[in-house]
C-alpha positions in Angstrom: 9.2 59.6 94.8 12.7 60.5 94.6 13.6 64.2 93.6 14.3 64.4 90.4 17.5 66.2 89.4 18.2 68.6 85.7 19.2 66.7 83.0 22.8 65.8 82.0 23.9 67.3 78.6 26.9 65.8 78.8 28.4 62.9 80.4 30.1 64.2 83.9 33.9 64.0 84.5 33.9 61.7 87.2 31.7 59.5 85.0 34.6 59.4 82.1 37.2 59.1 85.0 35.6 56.1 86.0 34.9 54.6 82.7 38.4 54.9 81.9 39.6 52.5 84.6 36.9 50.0 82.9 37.0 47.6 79.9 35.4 48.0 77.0 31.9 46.5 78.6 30.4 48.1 81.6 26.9 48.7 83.5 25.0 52.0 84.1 24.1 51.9 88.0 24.1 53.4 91.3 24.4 52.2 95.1 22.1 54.4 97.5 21.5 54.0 101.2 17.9 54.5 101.9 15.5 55.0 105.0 13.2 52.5 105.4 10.1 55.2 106.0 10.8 56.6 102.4 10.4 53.1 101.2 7.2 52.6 103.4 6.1 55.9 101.6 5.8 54.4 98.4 9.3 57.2 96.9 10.5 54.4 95.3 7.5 51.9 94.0 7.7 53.3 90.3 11.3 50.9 90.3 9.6 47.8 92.3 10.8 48.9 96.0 8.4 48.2 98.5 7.8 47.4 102.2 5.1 44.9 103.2 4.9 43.0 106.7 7.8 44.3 107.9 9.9 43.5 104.9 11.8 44.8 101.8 10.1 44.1 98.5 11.5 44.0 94.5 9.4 43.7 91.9 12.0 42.9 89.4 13.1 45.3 86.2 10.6 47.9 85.2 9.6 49.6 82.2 8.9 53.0 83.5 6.1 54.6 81.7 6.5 57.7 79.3 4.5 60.1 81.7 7.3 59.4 84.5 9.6 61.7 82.8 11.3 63.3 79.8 14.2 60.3 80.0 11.1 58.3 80.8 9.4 59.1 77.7 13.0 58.7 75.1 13.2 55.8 76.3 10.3 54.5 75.2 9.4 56.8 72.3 13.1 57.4 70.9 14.4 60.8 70.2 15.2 62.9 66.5 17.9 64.4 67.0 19.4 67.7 64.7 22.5 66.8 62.7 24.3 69.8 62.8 27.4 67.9 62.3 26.2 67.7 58.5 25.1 69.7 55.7 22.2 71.4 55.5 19.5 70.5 52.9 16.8 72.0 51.1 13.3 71.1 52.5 10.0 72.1 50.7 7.4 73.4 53.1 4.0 74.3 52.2 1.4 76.1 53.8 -1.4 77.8 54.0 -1.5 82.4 53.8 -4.3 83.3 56.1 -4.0 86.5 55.1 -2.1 87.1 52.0 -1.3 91.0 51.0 -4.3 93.3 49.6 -6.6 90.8 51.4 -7.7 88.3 48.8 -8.9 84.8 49.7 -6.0 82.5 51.6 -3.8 80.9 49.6 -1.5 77.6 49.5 2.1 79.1 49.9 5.4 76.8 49.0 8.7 77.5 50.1 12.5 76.1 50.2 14.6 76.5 52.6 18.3 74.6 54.0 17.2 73.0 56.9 19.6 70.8 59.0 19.0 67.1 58.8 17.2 65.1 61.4 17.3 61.6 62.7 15.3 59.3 64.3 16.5 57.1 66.9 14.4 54.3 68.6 14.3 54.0 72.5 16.3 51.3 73.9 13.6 50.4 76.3 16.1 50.0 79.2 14.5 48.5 82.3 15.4 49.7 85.9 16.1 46.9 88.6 16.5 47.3 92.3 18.3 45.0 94.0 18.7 44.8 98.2 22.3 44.4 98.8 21.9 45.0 102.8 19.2 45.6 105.1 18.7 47.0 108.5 16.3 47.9 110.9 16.5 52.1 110.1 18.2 51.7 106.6 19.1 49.4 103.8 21.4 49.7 101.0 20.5 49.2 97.3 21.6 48.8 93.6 19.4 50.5 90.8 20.7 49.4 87.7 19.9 49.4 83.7 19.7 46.0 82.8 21.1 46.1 79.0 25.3 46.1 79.7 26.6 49.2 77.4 29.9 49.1 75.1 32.5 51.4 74.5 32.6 50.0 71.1 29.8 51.1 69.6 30.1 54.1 67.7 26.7 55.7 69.5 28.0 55.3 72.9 28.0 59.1 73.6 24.4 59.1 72.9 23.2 55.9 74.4 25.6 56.5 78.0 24.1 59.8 77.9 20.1 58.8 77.8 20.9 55.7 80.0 22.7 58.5 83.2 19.7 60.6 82.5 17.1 57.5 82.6 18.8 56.5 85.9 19.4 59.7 87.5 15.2 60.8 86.8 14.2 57.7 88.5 16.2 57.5 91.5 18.8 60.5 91.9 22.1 59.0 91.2 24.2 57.3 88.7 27.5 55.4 88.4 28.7 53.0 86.2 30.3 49.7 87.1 31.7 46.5 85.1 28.9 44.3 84.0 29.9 41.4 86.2 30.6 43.7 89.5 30.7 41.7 92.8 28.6 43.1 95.8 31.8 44.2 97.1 32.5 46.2 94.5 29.1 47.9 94.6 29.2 48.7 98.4 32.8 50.2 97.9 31.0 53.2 96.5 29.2 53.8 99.5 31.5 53.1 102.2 33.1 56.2 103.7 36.4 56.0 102.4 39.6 58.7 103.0 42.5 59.0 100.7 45.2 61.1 102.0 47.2 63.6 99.9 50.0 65.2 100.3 49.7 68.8 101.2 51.2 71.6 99.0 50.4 70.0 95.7 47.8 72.2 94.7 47.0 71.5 91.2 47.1 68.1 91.2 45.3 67.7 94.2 42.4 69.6 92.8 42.6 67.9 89.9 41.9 64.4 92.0 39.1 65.8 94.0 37.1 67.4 91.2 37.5 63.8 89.0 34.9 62.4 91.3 32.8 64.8 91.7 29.4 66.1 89.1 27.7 69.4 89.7 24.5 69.3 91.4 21.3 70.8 90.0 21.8 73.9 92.3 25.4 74.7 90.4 27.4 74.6 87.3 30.8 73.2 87.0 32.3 76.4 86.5 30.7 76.7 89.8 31.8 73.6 91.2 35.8 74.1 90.1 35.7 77.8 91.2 34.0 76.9 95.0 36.6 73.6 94.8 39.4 76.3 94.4 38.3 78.4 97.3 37.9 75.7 99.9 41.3 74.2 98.5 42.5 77.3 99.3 41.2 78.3 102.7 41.7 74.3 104.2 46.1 74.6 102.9 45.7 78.0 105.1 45.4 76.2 108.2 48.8 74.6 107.9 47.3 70.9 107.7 49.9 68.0 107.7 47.8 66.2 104.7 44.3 66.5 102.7 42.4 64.1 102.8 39.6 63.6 99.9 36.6 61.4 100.3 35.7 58.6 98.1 33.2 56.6 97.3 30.1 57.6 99.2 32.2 60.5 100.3 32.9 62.3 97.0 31.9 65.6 98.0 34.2 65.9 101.1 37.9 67.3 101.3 39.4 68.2 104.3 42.5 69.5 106.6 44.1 67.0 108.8 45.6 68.9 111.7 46.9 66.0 113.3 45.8 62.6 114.2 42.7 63.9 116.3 41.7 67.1 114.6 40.3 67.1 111.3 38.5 70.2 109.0 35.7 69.0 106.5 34.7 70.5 104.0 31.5 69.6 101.5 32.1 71.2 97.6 28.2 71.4 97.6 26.8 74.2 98.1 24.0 74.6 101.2 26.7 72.5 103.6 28.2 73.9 106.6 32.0 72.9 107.7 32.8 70.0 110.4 35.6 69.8 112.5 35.9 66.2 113.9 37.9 65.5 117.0 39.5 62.0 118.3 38.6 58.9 116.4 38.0 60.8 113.0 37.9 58.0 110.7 35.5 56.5 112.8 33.3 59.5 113.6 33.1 60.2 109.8 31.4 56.8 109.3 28.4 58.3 110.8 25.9 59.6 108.8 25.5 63.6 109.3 22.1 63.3 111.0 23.3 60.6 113.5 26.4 63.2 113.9 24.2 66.0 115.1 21.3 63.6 117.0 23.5 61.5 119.0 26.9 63.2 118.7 28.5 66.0 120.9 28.6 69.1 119.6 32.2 70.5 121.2 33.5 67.2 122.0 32.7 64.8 119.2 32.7 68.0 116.7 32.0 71.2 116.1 29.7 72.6 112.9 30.5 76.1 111.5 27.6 78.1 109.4 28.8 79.3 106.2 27.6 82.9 107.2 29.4 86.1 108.6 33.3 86.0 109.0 32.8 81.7 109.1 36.8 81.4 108.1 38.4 83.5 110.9 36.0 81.3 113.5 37.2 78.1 112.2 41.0 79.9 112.4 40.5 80.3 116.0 39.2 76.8 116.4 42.1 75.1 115.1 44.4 76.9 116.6 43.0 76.5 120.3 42.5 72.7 119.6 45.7 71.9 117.9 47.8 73.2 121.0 
């Protein structure tokens, strides 16, 4: 099964940036490239995606059961939720004094207290569809999406966006939201490896660009993820680059320095990555997935990977400046 990431508590920035360029009407999903031998391991039956006889299977949209998950489980069982946004009322509670004072037999105690209110709100019952929009021989590339469109317009939006991300991101690891009537196209733009350039010396709105795409992992916070997004912003304008480049798409983690027109410095805002300076064809070289890069590629003529450890700056410093001459 896929890992399963922390819960949202709030709906990410990139998420708002995106709904912002959408109508009123739009579609929780997410486009994910896949190995076939995770499929053949069963990581992704629980939403119908199977291999049999030496093809992909879909079972159609699931109900995922309430032991799958805490998202799982709201959105089957609903959710009560504390007002805090309203007054407080009084709430008689009664019960029983096991061992009342002086040590005479229990007795029935009743209270009042202010108590915030509660509400209860039903589960939506979304179902979860996987849908093949291209197969290989290694990989394929699918949709998961909620089924039920969501609107802008209705006034518990915040709430319902919120359990739907979560719903999708405890099945399958990712989310995005698209317009309900989304061509393939449109899907597979996400995931294409796509560069936008920016002009160099604009710091702040730069950064600004970069982090609109981008939602903090379970391994960091988003103070953490603007604060490391900073640094690296920092360190890449250091090398004197003609333009940054930010990735889109399925490269939303990714900024880098471009040297020139064969030397590029990548950079991933995740933490746990290491940094890649491409050489030559770098558009093309950064099409390829990071472990075809490091299987098939070579290492000082295709590119070179630095280990975020020991003095990893002043070694990518020296790099540049030997392979820019």
């Amino acid at each position: 099964m896929a890992a399963k990431k922390r819960g949202m508590r709030k709906v990410p920035l990139f998420i708002e940036t995106r709904l912002g360029s959408l109508g009123n009407d739009f579609r929780v999903a997410v486009v994910q490239r896949i190995n076939i031998e995770r499929i053949k391991a069963g990581d992704y039956a629980h939403v119908g995606l199977t291999h049999q006889n030496g093809s992909i299977g879909t079972a159609g949209p699931l109900l995922l059961g309430v032991d799958f998950g805490r998202y799982a489980k709201r959105n089957i069982e609903g959710q009560t939720v504390v007002r805090r946004d309203l007054p407080k009322i009084e709430k008689k509670i009664c019960y029983v004094n096991p061992r009342p004072f002086g040590n005479p037999p229990p007795c029935d105690v009743t209270q009042f207290r202010m108590v915030w209110q509660r509400e209860h709100f039903d589960g939506p019952r979304h179902l979860i569809e996987a849908v093949v929009l291209l197969a290989g021989d290694e990989s394929c590339i699918v949709r998961f999406n909620i089924t039920t469109a969501l609107s802008a317009l209705n006034v518990d939006i915040d709430r319902e966006l919120l359990l739907a991300l979560n719903l999708l991101q405890e099945a399958v690891g990712g989310i995005n939201v698209f317009p309900p009537e989304a061509t393939v196209e449109e899907y597979l733009d996400t995931i294409q490896v796509k560069w936008e350039i920016l002009p160099a010396g604009e710091r702040e709105s730069n950064i600004r660009k970069i982090l609109s795409s981008m939602r903090p992992t379970s391994q960091d916070s988003l103070e953490d993820l603007e604060r490391r997004a900073n640094e690296r912003y920092d360190f890449l304008e250091s090398l004197s680059p003609r333009n940054i480049v930010r990735g889109t798409g399925g490269m939303g983690g990714y900024i880098g320095a471009l040297i020139n027109d064969a030397l590029v410095v990548f950079e991933n805002l995740h933490p746990g990555n290491g940094t890649y300076i491409l050489f030559g064809d770098w558009e093309t070289q950064s099409q390829r997935t990071k472990t075809d890069l490091l299987t098939n590629g070579s290492e000082g003529e295709d590119y070179i990977r630095v280990i975020h450890s020991g003095d990893w700056q002043l070694r990518i410093r020296n790099l540049v400046a030997s392979r820019a001459q």
